[in-house]
TITI-686361 format. One record per residue (C-alpha): residue in three letters; residue number from 1; x, y, z. Coordinates in pm, 1 decimal. Example, Ala and Ser with C-alpha at 12.3 -4.5 7.8 and 13.67 -1.06 7.14 Angstrom:
BEGIN
resn / resi / east / north / up
ALA / 1 / 1230.0 / -450.0 / 780.0;
SER / 2 / 1367.0 / -106.0 / 714.0;
***
This chain:
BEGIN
resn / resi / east / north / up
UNK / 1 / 11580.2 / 8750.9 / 9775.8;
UNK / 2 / 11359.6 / 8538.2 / 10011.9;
UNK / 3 / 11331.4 / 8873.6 / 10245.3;
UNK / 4 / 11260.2 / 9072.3 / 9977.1;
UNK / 5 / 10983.4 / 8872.9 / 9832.2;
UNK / 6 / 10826.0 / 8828.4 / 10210.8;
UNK / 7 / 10795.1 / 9193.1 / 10222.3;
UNK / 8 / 10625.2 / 9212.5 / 9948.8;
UNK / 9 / 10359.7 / 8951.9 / 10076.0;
UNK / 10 / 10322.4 / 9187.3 / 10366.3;
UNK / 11 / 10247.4 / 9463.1 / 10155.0;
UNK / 12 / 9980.3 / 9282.5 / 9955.5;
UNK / 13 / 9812.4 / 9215.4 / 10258.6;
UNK / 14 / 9675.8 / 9588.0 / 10363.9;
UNK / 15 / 9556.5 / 9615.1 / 10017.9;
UNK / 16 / 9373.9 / 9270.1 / 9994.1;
UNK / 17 / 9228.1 / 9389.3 / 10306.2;
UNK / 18 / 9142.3 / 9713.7 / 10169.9;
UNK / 19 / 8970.9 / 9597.8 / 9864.8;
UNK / 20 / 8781.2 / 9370.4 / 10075.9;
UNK / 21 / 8619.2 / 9660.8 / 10277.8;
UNK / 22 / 8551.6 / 9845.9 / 9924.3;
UNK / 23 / 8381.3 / 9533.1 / 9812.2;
UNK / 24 / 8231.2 / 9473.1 / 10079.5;
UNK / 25 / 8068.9 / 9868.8 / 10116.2;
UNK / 26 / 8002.6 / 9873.8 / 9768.4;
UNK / 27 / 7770.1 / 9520.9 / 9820.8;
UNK / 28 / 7540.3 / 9710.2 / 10115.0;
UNK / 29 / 7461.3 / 10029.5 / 9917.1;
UNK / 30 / 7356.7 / 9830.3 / 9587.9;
UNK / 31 / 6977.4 / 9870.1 / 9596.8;
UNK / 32 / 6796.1 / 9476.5 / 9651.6;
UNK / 33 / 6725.9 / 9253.3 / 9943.8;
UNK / 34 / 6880.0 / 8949.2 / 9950.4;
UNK / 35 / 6650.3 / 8786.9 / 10125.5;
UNK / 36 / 6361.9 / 8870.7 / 9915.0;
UNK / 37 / 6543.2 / 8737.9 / 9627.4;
UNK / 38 / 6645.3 / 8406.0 / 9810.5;
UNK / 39 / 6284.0 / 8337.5 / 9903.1;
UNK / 40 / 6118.6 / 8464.6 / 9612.6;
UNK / 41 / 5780.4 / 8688.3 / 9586.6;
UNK / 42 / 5616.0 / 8390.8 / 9816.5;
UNK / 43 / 5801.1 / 8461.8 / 10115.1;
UNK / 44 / 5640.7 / 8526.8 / 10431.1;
UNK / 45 / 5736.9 / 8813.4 / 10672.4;
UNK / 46 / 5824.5 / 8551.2 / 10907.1;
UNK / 47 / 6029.3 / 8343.0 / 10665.6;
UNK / 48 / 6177.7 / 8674.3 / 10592.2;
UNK / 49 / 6257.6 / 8730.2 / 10960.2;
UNK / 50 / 6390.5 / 8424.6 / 10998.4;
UNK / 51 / 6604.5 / 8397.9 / 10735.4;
UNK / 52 / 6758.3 / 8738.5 / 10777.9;
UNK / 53 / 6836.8 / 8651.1 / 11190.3;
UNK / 54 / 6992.9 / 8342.0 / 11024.9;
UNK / 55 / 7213.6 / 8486.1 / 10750.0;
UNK / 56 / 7350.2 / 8776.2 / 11037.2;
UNK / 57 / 7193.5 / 9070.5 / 10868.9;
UNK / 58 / 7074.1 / 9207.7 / 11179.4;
UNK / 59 / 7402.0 / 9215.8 / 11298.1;
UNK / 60 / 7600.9 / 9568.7 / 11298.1;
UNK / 61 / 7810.3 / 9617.2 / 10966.8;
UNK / 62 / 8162.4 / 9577.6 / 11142.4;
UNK / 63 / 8010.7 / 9226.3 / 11257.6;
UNK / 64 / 7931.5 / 9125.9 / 10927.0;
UNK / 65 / 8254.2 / 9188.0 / 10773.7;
UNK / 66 / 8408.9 / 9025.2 / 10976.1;
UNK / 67 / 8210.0 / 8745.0 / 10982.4;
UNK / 68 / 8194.0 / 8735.8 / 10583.8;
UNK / 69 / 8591.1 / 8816.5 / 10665.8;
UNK / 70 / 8651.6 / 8473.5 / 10835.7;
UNK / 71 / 8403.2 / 8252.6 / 10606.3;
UNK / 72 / 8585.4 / 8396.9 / 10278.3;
UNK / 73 / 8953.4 / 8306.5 / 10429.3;
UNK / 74 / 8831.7 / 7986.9 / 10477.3;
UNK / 75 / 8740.7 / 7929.9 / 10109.7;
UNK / 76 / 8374.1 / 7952.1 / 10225.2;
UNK / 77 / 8227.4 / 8245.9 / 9960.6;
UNK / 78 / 7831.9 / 8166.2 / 10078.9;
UNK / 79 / 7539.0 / 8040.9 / 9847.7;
UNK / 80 / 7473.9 / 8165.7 / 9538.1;
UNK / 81 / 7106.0 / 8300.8 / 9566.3;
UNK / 82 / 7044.3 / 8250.5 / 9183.2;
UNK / 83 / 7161.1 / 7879.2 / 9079.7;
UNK / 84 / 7135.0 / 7758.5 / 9507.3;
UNK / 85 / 7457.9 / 7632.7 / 9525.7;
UNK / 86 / 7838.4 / 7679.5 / 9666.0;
UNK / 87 / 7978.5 / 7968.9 / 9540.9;
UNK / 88 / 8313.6 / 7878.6 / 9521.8;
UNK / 89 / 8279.8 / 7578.9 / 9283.1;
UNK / 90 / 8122.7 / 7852.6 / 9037.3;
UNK / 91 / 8368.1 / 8125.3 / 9090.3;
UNK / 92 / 8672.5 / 7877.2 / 9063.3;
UNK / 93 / 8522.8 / 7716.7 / 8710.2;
UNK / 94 / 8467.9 / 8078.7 / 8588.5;
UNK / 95 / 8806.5 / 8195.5 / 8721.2;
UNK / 96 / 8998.8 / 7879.3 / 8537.4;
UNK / 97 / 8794.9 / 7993.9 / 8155.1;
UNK / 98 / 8916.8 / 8366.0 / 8226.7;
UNK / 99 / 9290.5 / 8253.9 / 8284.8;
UNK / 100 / 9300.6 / 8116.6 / 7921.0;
UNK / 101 / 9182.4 / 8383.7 / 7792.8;
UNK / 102 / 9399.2 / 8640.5 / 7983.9;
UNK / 103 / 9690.3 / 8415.7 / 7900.5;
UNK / 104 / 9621.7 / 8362.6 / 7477.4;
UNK / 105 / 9558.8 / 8752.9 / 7513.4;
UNK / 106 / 9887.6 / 8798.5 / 7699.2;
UNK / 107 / 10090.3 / 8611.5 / 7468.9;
UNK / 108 / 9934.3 / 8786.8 / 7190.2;
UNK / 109 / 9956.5 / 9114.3 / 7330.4;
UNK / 110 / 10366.0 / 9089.0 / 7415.1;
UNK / 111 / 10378.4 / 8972.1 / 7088.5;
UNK / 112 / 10222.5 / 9230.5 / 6910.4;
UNK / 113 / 10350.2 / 9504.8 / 7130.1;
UNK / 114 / 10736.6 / 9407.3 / 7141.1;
UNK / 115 / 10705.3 / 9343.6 / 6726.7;
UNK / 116 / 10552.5 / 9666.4 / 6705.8;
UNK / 117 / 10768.1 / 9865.2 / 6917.2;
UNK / 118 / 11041.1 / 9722.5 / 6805.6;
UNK / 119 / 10993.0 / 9837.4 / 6447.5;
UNK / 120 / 10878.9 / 10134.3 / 6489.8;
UNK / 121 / 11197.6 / 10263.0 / 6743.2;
UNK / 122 / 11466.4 / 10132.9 / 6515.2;
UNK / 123 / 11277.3 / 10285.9 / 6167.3;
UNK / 124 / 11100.9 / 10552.3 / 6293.6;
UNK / 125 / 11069.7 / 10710.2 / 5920.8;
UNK / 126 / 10966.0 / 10418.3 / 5712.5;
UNK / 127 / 10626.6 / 10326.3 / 5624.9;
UNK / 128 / 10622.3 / 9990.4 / 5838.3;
UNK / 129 / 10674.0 / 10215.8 / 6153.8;
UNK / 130 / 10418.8 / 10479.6 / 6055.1;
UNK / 131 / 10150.4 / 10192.6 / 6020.9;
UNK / 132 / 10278.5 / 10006.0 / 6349.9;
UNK / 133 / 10236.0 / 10388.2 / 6532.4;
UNK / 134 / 9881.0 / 10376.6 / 6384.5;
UNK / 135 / 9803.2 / 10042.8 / 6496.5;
UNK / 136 / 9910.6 / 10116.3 / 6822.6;
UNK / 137 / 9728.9 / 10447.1 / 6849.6;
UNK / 138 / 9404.5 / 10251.6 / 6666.9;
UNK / 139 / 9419.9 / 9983.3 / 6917.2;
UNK / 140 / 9451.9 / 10223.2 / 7247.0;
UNK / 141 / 9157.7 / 10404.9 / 7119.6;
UNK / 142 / 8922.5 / 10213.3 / 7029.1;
UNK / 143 / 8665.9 / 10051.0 / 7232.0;
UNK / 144 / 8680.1 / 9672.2 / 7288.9;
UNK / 145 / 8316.3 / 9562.3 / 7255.0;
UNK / 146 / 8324.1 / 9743.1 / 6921.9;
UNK / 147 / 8555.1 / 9552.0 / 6805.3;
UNK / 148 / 8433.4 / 9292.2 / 6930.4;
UNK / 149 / 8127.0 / 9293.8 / 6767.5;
UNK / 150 / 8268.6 / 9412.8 / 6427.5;
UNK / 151 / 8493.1 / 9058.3 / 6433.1;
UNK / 152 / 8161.4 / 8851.8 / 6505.9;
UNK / 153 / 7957.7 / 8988.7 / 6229.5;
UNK / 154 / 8193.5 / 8972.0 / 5968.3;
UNK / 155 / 8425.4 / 8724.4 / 6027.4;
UNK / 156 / 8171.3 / 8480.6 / 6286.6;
UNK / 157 / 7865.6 / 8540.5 / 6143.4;
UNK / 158 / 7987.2 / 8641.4 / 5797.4;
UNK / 159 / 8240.9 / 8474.5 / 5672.2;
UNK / 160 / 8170.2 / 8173.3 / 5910.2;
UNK / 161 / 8560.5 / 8158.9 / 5952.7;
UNK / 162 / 8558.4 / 8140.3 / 6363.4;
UNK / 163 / 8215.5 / 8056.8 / 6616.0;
UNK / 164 / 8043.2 / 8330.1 / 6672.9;
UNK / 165 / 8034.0 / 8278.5 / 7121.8;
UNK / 166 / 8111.5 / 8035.1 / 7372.1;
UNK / 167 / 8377.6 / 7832.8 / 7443.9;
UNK / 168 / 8319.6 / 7516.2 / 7268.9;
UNK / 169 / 8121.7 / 7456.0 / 6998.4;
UNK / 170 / 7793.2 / 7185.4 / 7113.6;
UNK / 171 / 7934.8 / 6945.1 / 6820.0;
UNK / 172 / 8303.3 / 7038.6 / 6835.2;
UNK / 173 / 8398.7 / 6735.2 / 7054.0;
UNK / 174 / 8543.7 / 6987.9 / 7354.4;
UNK / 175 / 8949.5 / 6976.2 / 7258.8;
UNK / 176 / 9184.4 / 7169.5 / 7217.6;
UNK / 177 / 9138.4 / 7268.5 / 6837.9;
UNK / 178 / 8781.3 / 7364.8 / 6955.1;
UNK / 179 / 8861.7 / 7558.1 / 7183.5;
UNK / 180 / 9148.0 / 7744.6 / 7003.1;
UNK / 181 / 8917.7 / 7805.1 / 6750.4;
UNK / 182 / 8670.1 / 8017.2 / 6999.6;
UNK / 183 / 8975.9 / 8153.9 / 7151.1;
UNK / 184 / 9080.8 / 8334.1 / 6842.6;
UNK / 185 / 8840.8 / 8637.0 / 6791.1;
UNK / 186 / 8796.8 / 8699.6 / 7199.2;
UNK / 187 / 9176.5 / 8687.6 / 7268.0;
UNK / 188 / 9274.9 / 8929.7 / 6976.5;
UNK / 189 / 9017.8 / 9120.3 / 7105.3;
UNK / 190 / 9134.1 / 9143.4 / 7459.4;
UNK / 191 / 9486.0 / 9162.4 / 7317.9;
UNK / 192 / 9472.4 / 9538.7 / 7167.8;
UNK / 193 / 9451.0 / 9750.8 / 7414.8;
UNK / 194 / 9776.8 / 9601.5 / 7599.7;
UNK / 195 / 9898.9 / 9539.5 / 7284.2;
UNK / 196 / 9925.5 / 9916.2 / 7211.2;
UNK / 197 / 10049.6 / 10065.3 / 7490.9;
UNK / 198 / 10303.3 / 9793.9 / 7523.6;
UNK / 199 / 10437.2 / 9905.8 / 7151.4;
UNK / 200 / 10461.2 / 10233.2 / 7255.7;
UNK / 201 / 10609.4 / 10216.4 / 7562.8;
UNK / 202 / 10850.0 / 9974.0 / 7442.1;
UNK / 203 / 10934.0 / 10186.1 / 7171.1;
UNK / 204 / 11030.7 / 10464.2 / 7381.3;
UNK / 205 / 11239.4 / 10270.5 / 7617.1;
UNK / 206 / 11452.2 / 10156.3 / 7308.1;
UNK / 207 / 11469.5 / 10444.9 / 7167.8;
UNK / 208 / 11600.3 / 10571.3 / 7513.7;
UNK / 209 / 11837.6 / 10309.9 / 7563.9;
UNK / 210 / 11988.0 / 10346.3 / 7193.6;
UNK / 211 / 12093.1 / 10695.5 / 7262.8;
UNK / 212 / 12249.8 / 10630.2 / 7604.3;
UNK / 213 / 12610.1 / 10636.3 / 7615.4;
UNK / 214 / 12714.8 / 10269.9 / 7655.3;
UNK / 215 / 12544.6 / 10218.5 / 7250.5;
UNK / 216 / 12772.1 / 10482.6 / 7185.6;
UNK / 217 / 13068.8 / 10303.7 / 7278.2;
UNK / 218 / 12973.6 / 9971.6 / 7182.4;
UNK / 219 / 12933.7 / 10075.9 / 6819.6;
UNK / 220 / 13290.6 / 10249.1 / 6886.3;
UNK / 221 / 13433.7 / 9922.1 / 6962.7;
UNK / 222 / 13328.3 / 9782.3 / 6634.1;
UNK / 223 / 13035.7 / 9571.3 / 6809.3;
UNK / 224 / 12780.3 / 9442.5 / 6544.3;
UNK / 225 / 12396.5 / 9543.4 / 6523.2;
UNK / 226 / 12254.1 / 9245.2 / 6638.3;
UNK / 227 / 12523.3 / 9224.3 / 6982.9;
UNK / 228 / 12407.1 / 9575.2 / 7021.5;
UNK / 229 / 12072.4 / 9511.7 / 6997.8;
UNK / 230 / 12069.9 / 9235.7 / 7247.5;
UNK / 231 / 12268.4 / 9467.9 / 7554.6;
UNK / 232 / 12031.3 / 9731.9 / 7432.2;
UNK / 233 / 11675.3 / 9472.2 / 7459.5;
UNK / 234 / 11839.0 / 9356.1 / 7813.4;
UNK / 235 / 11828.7 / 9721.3 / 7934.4;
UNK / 236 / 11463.6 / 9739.0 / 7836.1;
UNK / 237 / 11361.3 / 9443.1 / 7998.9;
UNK / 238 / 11272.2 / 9588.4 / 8350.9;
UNK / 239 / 11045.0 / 9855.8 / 8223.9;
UNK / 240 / 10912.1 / 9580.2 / 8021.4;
UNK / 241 / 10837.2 / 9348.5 / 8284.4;
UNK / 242 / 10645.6 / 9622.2 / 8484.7;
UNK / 243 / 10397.7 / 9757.9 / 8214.7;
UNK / 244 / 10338.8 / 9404.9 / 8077.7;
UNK / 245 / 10322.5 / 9285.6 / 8426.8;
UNK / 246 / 10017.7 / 9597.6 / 8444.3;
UNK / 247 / 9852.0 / 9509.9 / 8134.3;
UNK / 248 / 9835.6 / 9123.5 / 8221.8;
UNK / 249 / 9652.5 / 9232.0 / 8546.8;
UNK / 250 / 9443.2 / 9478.3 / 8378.2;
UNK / 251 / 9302.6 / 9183.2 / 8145.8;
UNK / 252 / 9214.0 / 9028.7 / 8449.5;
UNK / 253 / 8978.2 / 9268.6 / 8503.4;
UNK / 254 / 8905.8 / 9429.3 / 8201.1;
UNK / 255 / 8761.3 / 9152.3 / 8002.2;
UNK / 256 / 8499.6 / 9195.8 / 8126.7;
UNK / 257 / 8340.1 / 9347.4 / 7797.2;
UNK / 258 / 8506.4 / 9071.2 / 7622.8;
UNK / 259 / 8363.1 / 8795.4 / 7792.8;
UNK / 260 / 7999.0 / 8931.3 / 7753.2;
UNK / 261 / 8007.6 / 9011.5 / 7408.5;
UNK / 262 / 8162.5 / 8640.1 / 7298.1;
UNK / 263 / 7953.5 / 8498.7 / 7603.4;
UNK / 264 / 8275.7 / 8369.9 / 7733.1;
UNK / 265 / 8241.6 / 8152.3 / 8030.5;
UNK / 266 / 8455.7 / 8357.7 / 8263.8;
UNK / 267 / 8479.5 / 8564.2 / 8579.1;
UNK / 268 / 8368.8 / 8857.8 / 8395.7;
UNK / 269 / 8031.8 / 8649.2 / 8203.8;
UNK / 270 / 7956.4 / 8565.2 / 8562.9;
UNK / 271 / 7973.4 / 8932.1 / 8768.2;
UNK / 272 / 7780.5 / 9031.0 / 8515.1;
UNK / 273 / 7500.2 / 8824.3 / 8451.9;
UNK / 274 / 7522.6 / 8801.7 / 8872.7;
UNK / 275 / 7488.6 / 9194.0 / 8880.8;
UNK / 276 / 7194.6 / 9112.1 / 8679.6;
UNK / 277 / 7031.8 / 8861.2 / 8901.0;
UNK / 278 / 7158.2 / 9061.9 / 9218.5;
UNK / 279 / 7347.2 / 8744.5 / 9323.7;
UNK / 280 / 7516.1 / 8955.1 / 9557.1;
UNK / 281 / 7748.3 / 8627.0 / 9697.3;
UNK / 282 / 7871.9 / 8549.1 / 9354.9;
UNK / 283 / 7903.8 / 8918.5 / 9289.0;
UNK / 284 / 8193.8 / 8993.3 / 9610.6;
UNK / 285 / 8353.6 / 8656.3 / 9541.2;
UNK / 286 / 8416.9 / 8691.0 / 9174.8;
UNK / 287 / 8536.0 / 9023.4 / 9226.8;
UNK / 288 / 8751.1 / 8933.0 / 9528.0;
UNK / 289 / 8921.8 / 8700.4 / 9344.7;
UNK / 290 / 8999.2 / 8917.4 / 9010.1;
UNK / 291 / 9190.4 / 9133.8 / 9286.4;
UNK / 292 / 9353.5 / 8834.7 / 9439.3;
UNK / 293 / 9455.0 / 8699.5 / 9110.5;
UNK / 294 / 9606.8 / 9100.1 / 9022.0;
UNK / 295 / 9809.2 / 9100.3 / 9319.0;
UNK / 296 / 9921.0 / 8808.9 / 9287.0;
UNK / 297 / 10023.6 / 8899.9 / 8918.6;
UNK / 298 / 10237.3 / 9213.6 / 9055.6;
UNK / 299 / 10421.6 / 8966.6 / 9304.5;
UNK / 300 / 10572.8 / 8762.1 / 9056.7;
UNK / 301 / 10646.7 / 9075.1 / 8843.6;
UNK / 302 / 10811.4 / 9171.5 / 9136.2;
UNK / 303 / 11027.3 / 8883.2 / 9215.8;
UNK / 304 / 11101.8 / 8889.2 / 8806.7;
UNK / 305 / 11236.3 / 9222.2 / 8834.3;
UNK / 306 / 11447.3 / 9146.3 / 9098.1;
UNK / 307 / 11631.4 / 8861.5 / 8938.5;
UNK / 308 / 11673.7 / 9064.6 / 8661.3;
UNK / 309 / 11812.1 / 9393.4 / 8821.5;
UNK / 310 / 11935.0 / 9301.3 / 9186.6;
UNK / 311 / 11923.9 / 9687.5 / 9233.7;
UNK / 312 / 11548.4 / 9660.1 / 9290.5;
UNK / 313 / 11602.8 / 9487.7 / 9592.0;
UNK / 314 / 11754.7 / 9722.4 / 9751.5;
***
């Protein structure tokens, strides 16, 4: 187990590395100088100068990687050139607000999506799984922020049932029933589109499982539903484990919509109000660690699935 996990590790590393130079690239070509945005519209040419010999942009591009390379291993992610302070401070508080939210929406989504596919594979003519096939189709196609903003104006702003944005409330005290009570609308949200294709993958790897040949003799053997269902669920659980294992890591990223429309705190609030500002340093760290975080994600998936089936190991 312990060897297969550490190759695993040394597979993440080429692709950390790889989305580092992607990152990286992608920073250079995005139009702005850095400088001129650190010093403002009062900078001299020779502050300029100065500051741009200091910072290593003079440097070739290989030399700057790797210099940005080293400094980021170190936990060193720069100066943000918006708010003049540590980067990493910011990127870790933002980071921390984006794992609740990627965990309530988790939960909620392997909820929904083993409910719903449940239903729908073992009564695939009633009316409950015709509606739990539309949900899931509904919630695959339709886009987030619309949502979003549907659930804000008419249960937020509407029918005052939930805040409309934030995290906590400025006279909700800052505990836990505040923030569960902003975490309601953004996580349901976040939670459809995982929440759908969960149901209907899970749906078809029941239904796949229920027509194999062990079912077959199980019921033969007099077995009763609810044994049956329980060998058949086990069978499902390693396709399970890798597309919720996806769609956890895809929130990671993809709330990014999410957090701007409830103006939640997170990794995603900041890139994008960063993109915004050209804050180029908050910009590669916050998307650095979003991969991190994903990889991360697929590791313990990985180990998971072994456990479960030692097969994968091998």
């Amino acid at each position: 187990m312990l060897g297969f996990i550490g190759k695993r590790l040394l597979m993440a590393i080429p692709t950390l590395i790889g989305v580092s130079l992607v990152i990286f690239a992608t920073i250079k070509i995005i139009p702005g100088d850095p400088v001129a945005a650190m010093l403002g519209p009062t900078g001299t040419p020779e502050a300029k100068a100065a500051l741009t010999e200091r910072l290593g942009l003079n440097d070739p591009l290989p030399l700057q990687y790797w210099s940005w390379l080293t400094s980021t291993l170190t936990g060193d992610f720069g100066t943000s050139l918006s708010k003049r302070t540590a980067v990493a401070p910011i990127v870790m508080d933002a980071l921390g607000n984006t794992l609740v939210l990627t965990l309530a929406a988790a939960i909620l989504a392997l909820v929904l999506g083993l409910l719903i596919g449940t239903v729908t594979a073992l009564r695939e003519n009633g009316i409950v799984a015709r509606l739990g096939n539309a949900f899931a189709l509904f919630s695959i196609s339709v886009p987030q922020y619309s949502v979003g903003l549907l659930l804000i104006i008419y249960l937020a702003a509407g029918a005052q049932l939930f805040p409309v944005s934030g995290m906590y409330g400025a006279n909700g005290g800052g505990g836990f029933g505040d923030l569960l009570s902003h975490l309601v609308l953004p996580a349901f949200t976040a939670a459809l589109v995982p929440a759908g294709i969960i149901a209907r993958m899970f749906r078809s790897s029941v239904r796949d499982v229920m027509g194999m040949d062990f079912i077959e003799a199980l019921q033969a053997r007099g077995f009763s539903r609810r044994r049956i269902m329980v060998h058949a669920l086990h069978n499902t659980t390693p396709s399970l484990l890798t597309v919720a294992g996806l769609q956890i890591g895809y929130l990671l990223g993809g709330v990014i919509f999410v957090e701007a429309v409830f103006a939640w705190p997170g990794v995603g609030q900041l890139v994008y109000q960063s993109i915004a500002q050209r804050d180029l340093p908050v910009i590669q760290a916050g998307v650095l660690v979003s991969a991190l975080a994903f990889v991360l994600l697929n590791l313990v998936v990985d180990a998971l699935q072994a456990v479960i089936d030692p097969r994968v190991r091998t």
